[in-house]
Backbone bond lengths (Angstrom), bond angles and torsions (degrees), N, CA, C in turn:
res aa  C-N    CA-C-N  psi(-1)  N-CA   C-N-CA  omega(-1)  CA-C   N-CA-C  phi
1 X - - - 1.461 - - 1.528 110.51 -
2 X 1.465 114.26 146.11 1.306 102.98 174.73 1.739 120.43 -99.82
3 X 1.144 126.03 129.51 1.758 128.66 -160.04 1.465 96.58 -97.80
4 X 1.406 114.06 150.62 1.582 121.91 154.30 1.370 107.24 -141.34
5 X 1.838 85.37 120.42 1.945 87.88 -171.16 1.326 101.84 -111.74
6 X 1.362 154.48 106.57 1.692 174.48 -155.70 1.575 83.69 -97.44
7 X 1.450 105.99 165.12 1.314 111.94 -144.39 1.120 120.38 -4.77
8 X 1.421 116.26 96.01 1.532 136.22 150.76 1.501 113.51 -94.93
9 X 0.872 132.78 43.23 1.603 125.91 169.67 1.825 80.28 -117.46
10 X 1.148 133.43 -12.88 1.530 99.11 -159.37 1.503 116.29 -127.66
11 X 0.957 108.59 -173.20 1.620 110.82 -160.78 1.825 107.24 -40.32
12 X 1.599 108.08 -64.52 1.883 96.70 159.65 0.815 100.28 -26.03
13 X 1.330 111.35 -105.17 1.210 147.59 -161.22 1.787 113.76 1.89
14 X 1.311 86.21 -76.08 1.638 97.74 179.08 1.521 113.19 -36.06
15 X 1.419 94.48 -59.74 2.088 106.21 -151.92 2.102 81.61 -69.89
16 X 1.254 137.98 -37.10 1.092 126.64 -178.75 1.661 133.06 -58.60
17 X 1.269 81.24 -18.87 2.010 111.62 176.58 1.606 108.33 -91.04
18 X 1.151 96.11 -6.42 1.739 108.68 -176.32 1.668 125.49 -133.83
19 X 1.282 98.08 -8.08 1.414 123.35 147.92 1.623 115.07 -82.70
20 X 0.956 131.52 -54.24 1.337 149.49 177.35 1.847 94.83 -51.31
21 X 1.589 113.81 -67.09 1.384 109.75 -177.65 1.588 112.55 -61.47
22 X 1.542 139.83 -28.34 1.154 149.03 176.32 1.475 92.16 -67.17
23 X 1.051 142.58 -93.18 1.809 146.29 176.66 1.396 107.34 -24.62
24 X 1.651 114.84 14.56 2.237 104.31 177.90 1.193 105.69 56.00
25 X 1.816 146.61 40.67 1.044 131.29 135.60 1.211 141.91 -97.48
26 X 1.581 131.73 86.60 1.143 120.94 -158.14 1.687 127.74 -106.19
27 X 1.469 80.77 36.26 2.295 96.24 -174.90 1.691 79.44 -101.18
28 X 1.217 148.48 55.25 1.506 118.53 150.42 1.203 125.38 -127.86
29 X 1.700 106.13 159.50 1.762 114.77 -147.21 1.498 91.41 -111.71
30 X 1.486 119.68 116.12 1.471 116.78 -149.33 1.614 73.31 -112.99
31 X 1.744 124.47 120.91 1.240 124.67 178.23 1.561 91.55 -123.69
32 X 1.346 99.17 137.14 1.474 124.51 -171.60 1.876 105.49 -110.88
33 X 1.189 117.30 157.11 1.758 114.46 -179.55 1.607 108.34 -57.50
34 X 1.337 114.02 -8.45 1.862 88.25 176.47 1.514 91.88 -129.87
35 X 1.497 122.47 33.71 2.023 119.98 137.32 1.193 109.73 -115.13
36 X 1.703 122.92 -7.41 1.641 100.74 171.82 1.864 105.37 -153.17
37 X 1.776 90.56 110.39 1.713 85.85 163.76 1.668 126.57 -65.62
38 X 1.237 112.26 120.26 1.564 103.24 174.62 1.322 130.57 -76.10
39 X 1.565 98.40 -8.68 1.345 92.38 162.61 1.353 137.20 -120.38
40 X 1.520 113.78 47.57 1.170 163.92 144.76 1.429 129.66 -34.86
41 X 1.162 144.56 54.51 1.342 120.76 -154.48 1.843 117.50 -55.68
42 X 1.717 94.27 -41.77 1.417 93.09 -170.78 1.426 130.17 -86.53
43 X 1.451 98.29 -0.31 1.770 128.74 168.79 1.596 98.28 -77.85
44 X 0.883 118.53 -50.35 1.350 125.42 -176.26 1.647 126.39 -66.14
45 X 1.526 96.04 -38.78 1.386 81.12 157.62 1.274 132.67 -85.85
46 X 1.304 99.69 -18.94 1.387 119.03 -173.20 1.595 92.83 -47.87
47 X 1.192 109.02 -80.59 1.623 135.10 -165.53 1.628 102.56 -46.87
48 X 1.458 117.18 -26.68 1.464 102.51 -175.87 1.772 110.68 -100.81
49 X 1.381 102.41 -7.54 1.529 95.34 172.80 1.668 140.01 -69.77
50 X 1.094 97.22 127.59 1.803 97.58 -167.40 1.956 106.26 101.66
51 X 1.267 90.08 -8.36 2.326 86.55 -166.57 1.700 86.84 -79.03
52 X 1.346 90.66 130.93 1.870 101.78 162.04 1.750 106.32 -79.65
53 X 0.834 139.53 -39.97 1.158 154.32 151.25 1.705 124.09 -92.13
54 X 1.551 116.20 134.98 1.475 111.49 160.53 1.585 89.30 -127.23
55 X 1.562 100.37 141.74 1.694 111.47 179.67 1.688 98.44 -107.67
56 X 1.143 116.79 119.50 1.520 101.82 -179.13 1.005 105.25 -115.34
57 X 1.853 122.24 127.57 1.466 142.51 -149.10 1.396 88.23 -127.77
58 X 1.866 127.83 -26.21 1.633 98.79 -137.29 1.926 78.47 -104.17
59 X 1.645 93.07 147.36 1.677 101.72 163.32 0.975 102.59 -173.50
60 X 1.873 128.46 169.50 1.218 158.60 135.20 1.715 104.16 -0.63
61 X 0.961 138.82 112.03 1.687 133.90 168.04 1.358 122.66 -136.75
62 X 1.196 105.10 13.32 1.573 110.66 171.11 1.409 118.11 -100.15
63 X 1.373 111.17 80.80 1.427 116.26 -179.99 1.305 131.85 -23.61
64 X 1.242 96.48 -81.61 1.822 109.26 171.20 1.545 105.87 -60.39
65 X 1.300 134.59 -39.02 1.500 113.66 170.39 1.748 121.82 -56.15
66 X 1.471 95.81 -7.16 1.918 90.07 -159.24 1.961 88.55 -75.64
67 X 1.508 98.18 -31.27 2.023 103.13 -164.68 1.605 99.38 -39.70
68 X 1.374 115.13 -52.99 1.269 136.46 -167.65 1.866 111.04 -50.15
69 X 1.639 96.57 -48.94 1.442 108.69 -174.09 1.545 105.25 -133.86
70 X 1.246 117.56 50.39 1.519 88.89 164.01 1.228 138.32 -46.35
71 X 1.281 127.13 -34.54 1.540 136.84 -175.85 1.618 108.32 -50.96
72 X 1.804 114.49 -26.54 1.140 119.44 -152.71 1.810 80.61 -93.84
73 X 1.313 118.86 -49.12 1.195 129.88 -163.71 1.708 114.75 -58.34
74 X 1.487 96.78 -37.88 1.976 99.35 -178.15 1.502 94.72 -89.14
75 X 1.189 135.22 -17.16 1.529 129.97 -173.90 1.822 98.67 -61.78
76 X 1.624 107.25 -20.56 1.621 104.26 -148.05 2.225 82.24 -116.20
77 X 1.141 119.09 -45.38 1.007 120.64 177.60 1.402 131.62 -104.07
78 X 1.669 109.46 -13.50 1.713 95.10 133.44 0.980 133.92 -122.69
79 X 1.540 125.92 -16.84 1.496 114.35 166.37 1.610 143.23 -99.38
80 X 1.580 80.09 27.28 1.032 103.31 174.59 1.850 109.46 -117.87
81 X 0.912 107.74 -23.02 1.357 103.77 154.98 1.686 123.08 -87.39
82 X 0.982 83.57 -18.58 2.325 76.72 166.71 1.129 102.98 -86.45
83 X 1.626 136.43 -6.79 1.650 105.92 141.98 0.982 148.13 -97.66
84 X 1.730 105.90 -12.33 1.446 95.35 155.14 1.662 116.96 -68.66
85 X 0.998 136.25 0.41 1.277 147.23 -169.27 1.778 100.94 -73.59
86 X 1.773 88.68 -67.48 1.591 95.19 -176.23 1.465 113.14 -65.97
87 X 1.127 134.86 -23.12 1.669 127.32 166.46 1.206 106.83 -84.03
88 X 1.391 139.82 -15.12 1.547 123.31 -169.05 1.326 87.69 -124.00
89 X 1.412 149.49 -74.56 0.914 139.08 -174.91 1.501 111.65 78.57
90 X 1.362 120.82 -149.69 1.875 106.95 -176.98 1.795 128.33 -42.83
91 X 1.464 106.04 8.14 1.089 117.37 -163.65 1.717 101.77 -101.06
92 X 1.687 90.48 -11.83 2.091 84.28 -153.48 1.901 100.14 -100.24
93 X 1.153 148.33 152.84 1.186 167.94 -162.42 0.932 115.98 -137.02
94 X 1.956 131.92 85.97 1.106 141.34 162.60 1.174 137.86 -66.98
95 X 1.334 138.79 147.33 1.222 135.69 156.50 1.331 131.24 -121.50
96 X 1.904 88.55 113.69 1.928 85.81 176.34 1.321 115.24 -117.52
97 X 1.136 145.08 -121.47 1.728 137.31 -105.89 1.521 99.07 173.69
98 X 1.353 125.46 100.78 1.778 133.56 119.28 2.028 94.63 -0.20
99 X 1.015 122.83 -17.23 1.779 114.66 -161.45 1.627 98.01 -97.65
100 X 1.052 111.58 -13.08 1.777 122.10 -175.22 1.626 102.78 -90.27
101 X 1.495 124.09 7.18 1.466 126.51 166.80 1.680 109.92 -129.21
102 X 1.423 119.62 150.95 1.164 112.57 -165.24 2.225 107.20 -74.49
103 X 0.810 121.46 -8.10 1.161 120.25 -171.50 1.395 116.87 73.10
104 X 1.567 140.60 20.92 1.261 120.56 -172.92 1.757 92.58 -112.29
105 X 1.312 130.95 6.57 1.222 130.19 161.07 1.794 124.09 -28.16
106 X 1.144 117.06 158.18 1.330 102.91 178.79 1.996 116.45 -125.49
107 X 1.782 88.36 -10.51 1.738 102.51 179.20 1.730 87.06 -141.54
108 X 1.663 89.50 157.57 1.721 100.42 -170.24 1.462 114.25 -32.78
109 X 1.078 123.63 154.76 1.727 135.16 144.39 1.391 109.11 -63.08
110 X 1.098 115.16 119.10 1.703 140.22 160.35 1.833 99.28 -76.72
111 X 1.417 99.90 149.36 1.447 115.18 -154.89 1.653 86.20 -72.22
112 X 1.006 135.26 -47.39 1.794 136.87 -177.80 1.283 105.64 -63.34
113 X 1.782 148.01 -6.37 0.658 101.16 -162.89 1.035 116.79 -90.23
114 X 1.683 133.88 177.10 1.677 125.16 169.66 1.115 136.53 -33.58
115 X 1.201 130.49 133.02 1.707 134.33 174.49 1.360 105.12 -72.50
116 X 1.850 107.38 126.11 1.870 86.31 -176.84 2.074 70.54 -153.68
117 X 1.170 116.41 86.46 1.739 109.71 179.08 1.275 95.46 -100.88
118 X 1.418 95.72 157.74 1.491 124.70 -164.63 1.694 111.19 -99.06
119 X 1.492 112.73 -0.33 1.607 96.82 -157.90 1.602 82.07 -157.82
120 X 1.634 99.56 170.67 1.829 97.24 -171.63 1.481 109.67 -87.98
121 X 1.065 111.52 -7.29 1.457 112.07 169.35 1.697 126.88 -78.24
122 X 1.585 103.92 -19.20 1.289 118.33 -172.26 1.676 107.34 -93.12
123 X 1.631 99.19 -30.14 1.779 101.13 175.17 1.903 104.87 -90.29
124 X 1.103 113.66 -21.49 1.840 115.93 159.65 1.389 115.30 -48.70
125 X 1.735 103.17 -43.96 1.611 103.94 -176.81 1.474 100.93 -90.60
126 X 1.639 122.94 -6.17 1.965 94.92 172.48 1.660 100.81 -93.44
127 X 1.269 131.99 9.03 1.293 122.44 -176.40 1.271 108.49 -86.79
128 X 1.627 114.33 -25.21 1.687 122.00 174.51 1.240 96.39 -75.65
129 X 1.418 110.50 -66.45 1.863 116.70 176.77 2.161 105.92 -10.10
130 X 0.886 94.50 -84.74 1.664 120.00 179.42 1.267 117.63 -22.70
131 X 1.580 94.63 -61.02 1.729 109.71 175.22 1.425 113.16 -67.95
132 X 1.530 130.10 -30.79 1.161 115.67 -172.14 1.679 107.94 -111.10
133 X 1.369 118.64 22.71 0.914 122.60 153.59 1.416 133.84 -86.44
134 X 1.478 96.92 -23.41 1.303 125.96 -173.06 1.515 132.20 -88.08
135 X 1.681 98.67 -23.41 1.145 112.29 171.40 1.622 103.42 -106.92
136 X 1.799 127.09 31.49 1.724 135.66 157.79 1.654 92.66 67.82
137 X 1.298 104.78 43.44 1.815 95.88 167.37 1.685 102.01 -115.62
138 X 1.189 108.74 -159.67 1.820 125.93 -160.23 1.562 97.67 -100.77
139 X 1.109 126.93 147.55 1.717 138.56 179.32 1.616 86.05 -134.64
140 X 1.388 145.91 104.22 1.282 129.61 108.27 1.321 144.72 -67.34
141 X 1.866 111.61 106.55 1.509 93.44 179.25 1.596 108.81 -98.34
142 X 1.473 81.28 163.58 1.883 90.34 178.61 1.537 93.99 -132.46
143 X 1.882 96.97 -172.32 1.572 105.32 -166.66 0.675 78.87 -154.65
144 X 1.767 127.37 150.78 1.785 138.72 121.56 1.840 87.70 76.39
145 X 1.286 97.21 53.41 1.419 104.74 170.56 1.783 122.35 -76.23
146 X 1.221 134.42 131.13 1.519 127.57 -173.02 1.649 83.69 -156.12
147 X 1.410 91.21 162.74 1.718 134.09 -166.34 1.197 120.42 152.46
148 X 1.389 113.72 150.20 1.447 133.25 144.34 1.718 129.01 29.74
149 X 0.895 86.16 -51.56 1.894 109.87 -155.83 1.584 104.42 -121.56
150 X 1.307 100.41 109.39 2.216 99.70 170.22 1.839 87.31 86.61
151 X 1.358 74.92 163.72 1.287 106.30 177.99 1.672 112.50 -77.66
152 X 1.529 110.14 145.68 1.298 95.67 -164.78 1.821 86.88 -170.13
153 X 1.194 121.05 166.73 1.572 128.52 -173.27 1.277 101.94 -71.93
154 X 1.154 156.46 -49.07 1.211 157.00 177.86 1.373 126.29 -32.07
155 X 1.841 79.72 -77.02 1.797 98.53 169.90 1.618 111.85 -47.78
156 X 1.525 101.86 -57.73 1.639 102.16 172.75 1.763 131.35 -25.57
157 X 1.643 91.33 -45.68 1.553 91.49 -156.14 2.019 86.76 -84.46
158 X 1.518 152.75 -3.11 0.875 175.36 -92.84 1.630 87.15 -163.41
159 X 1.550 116.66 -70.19 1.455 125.31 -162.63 1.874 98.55 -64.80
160 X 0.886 102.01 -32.96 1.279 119.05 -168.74 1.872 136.21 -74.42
161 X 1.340 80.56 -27.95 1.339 121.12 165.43 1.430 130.33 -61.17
162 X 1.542 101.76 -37.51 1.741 108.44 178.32 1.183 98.44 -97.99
163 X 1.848 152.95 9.50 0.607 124.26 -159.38 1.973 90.81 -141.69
164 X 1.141 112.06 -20.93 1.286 112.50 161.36 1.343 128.98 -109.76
165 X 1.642 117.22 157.68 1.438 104.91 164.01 1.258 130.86 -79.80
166 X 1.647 106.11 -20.44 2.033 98.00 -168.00 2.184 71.72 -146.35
167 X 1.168 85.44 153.29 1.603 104.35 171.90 1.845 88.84 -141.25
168 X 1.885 82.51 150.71 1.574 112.86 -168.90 1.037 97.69 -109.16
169 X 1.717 128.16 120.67 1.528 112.28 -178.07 1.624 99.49 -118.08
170 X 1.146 140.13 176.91 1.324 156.40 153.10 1.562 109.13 -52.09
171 X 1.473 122.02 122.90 1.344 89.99 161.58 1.906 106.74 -143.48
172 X 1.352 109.74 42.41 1.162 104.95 159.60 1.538 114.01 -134.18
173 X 1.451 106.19 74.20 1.508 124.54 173.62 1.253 78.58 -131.72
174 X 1.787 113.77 177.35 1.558 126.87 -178.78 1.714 91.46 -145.96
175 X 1.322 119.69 158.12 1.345 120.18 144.78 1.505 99.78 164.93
176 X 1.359 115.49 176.79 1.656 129.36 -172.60 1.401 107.31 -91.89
177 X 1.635 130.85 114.30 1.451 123.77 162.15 1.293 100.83 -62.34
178 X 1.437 118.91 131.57 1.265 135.57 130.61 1.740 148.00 -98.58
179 X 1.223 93.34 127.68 1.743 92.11 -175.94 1.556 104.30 -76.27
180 X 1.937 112.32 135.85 0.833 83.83 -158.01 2.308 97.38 -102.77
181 X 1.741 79.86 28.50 1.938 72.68 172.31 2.135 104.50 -88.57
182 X 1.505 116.11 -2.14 1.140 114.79 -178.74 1.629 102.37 -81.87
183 X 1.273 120.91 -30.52 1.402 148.66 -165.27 1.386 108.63 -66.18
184 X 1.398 91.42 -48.61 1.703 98.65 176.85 1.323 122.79 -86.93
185 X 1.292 102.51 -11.75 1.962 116.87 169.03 1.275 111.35 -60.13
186 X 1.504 104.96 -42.31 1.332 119.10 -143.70 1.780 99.52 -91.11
187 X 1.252 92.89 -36.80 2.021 108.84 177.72 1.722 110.34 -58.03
188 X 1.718 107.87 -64.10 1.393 100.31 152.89 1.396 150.37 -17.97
189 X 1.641 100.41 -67.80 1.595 128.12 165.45 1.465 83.63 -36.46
190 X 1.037 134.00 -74.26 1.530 136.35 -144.21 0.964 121.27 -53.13
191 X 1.480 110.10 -80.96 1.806 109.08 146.36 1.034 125.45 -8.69
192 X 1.314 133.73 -77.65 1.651 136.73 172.15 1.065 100.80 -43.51
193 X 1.043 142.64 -45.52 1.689 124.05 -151.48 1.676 95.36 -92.99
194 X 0.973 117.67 9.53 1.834 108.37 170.40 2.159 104.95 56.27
195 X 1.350 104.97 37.91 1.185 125.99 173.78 1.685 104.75 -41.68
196 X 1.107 137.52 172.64 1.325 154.43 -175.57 1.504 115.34 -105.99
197 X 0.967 131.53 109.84 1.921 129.21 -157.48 1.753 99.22 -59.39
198 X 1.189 70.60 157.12 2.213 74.59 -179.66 1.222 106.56 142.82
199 X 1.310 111.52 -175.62 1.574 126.38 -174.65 1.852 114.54 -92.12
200 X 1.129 135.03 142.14 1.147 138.36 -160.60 1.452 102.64 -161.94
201 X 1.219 103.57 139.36 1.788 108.90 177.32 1.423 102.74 -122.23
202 X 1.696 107.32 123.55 1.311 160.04 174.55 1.530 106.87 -81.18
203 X 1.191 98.14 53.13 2.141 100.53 179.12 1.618 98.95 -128.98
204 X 1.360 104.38 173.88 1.259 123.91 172.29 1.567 123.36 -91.18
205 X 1.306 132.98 118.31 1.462 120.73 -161.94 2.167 107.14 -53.11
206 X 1.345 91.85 173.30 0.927 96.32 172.18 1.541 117.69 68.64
207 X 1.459 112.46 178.30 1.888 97.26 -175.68 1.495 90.33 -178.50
208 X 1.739 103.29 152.03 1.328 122.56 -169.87 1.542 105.34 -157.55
209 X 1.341 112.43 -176.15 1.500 111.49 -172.92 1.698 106.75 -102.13
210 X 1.330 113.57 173.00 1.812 95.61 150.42 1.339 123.17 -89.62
211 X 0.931 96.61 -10.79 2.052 76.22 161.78 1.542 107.48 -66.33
212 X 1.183 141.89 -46.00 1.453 142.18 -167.67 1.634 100.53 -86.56
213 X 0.781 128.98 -17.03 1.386 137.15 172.91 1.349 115.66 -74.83
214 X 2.079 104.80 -37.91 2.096 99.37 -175.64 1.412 79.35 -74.36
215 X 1.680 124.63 -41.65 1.715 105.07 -157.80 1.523 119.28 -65.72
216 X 1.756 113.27 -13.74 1.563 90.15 -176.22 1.789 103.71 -99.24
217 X 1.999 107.34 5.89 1.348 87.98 145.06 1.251 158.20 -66.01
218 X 1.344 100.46 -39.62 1.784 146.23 154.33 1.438 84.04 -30.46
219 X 1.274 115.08 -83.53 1.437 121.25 -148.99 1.605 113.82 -53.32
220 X 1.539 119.14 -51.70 1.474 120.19 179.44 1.800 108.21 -85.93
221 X 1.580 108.55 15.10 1.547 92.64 154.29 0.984 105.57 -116.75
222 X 1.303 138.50 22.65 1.500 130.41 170.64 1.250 118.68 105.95
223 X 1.520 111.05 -2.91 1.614 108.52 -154.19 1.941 87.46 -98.82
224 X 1.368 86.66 -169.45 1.613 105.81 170.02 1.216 128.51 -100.26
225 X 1.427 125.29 118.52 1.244 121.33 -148.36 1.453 115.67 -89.21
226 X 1.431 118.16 4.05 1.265 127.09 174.98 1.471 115.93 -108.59
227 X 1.381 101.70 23.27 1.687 108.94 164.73 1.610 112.86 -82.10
228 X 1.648 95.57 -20.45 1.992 125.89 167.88 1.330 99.83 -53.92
229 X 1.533 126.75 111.75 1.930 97.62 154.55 1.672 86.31 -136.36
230 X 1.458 87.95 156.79 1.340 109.50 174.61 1.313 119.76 -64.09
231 X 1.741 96.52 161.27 1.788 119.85 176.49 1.158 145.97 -175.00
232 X 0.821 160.24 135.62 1.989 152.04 -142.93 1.495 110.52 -81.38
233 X 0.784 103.81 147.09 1.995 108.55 176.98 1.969 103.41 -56.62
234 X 1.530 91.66 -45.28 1.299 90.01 -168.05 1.970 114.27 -57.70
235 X 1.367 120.72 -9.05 1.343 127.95 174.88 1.461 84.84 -75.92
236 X 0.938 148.76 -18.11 1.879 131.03 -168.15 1.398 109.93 -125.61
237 X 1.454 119.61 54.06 1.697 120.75 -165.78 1.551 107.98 -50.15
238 X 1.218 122.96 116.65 1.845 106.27 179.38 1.519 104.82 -129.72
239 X 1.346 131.18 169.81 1.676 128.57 -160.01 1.508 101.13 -62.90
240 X 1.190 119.53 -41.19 1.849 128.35 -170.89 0.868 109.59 -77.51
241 X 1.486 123.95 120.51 1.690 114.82 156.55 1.341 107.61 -59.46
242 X 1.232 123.67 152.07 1.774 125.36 -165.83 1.981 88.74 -122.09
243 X 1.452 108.52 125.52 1.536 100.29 162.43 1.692 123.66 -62.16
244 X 1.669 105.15 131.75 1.685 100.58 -179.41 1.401 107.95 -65.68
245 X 1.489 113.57 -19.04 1.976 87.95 -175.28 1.319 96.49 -153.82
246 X 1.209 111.76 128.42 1.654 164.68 -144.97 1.214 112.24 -105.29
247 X 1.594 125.28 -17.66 1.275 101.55 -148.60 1.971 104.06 -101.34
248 X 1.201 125.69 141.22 1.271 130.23 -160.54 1.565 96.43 -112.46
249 X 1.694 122.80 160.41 0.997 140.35 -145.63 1.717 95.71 -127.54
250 X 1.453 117.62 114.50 1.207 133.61 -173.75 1.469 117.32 -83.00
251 X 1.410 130.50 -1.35 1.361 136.65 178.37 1.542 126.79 -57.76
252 X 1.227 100.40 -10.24 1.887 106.86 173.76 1.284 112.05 -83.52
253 X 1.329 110.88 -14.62 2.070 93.03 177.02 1.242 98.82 -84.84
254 X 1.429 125.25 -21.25 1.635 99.73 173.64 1.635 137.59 -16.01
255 X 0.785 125.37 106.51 1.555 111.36 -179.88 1.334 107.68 100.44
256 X 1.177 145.01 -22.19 1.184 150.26 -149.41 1.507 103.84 -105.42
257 X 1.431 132.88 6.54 1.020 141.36 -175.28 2.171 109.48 44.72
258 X 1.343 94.88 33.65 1.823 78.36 172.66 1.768 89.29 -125.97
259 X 0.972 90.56 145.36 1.738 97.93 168.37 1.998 108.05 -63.90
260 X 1.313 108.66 151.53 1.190 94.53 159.61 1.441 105.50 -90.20
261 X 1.704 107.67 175.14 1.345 118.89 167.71 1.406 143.19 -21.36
262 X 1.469 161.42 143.99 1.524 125.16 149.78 1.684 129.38 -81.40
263 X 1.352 104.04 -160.03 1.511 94.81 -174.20 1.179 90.69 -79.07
264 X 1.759 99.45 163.16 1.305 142.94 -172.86 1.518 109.65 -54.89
265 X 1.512 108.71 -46.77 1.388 113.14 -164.72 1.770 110.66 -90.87
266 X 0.891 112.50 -10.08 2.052 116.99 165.03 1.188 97.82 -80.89
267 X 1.383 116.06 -46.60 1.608 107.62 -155.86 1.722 97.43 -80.06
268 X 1.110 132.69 7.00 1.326 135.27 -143.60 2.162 83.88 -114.35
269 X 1.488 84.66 -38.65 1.775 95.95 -178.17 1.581 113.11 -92.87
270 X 0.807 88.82 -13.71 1.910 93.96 171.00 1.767 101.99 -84.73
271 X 0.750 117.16 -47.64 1.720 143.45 -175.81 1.705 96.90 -40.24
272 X 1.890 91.71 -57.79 2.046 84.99 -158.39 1.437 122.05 -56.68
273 X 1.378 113.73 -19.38 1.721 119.26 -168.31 1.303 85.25 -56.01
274 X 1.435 132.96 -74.10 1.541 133.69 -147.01 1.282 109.19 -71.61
275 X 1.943 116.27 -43.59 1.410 118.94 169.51 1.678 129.45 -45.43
276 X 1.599 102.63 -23.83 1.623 104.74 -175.43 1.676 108.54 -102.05
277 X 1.072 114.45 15.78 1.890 124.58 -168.87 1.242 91.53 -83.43
């Protein structure tokens, strides 16, 4: 089959271009932000014609910058995904955001439930949501995404580590770390398996805070995990309201022959070899 994965320079991006080559596929057109504008119409079709698959990695991810500019932010995460939508259509594989639900839930989000986001980055990602639901393509959301590649909470609390003695983390938010080279296993799998179009959540089972999250970094790099101490969001005022709980509801792969994800905290230890390179 031939693949087109749009933002490929970035943390997706990458491990999906390398998931894709691990799975024996070697027809794919790995387009990065300076080989394909997405908001382009005639780039866009260009780039999606002939793809049996388009994996779409590239978007808007600066939260607190979107408050400032949303207009700039849905131009890139929704109207720019309702065209790859309208040229690819059941063909195209999105990825959005835990940020497209308000977070005051108290048990996972089920893939139906209502869009109700709290911040302009979270209603940027239901305007793509919408469009590519609409035109019978794939919605994977994920949460508390980390890997390899780009900057990401993980690596951070790692960077952070040689240079302080005690770090203050948040610890009344909730949600599932995910790696996102399991993410891209799992997106693949999908594709192949001639899956059923719809929404599906791309998380890691199970769920924890970041405060327990820097400590079980601490912990599988050797360090001491009580250099971690806890603290309230409200000590870290930032433009986005951030949802307190994250955690998404894995019941749509049923049937679909892909496993969901594992827990958070193996995959968190499988993770460090590549995270500390």
């Amino acid at each position: 089959m031939r693949w087109l994965v749009t933002g490929a320079g970035g943390m997706l991006g990458q491990d999906l271009c390398a998931a894709l080559a691990s799975a024996g596929e070697t027809d794919v057109v790995a387009a990065s932000r300076s080989d394909l504008d997405i908001t382009d119409p005639s780039s866009v079709r260009a780039a999606v014609a002939g793809a049996d698959f388009v994996l779409n990695a590239a978007a808007w991810t600066d939260v607190d910058g979107a408050e400032a500019a949303e207009e700039a932010a849905t131009a890139v995460n929704g109207d720019a995904v309702r065209l790859l939508a309208s040229f690819a259509g059941p063909r195209l594989i999105h990825f959005s955001t835990d940020y497209v639900f308000d977070g005051s839930a108290s048990v996972p989000y089920l893939a139906d439930h209502p869009q109700a986001p709290v911040n302009a980055y979270g209603r940027s990602k239901a305007v793509g949501e919408r469009a590519v639901l609409d035109a019978g393509g794939y919605v994977i959301r994920t949460a508390w995404l980390y890997g390899a590649h780009g900057p990401n909470f993980v690596r951070t609390m790692l960077r952070l580590a040689e240079s302080r003695d005690t770090l203050d983390v948040v610890d009344d938010q909730t949600g599932p770390p995910t790696w996102s080279w399991a993410l891209a296993q799992q997106t693949v799998a999908l594709a192949l398996a001639d899956a059923p179009p719809g929404a599906y959540h791309g998380t890691a089972a199970g769920s924890t805070t970041w405060f327990w999250l820097a400590r079980a970094v601490f912990a599988d790099a050797g360090l001491d995990p009580a250099r971690v101490r806890p603290t309230t969001s409200d000590r870290f005022p930032r433009p986005a309201r951030r949802p307190s709980y994250s955690v998404l509801s894995h019941d749509g792969w049923t049937g679909t022959g892909v496993a969901p994800l594992g827990h958070w905290r193996s995959m968190l230890t499988d993770a460090m070899p590549a995270l500390r390179r």
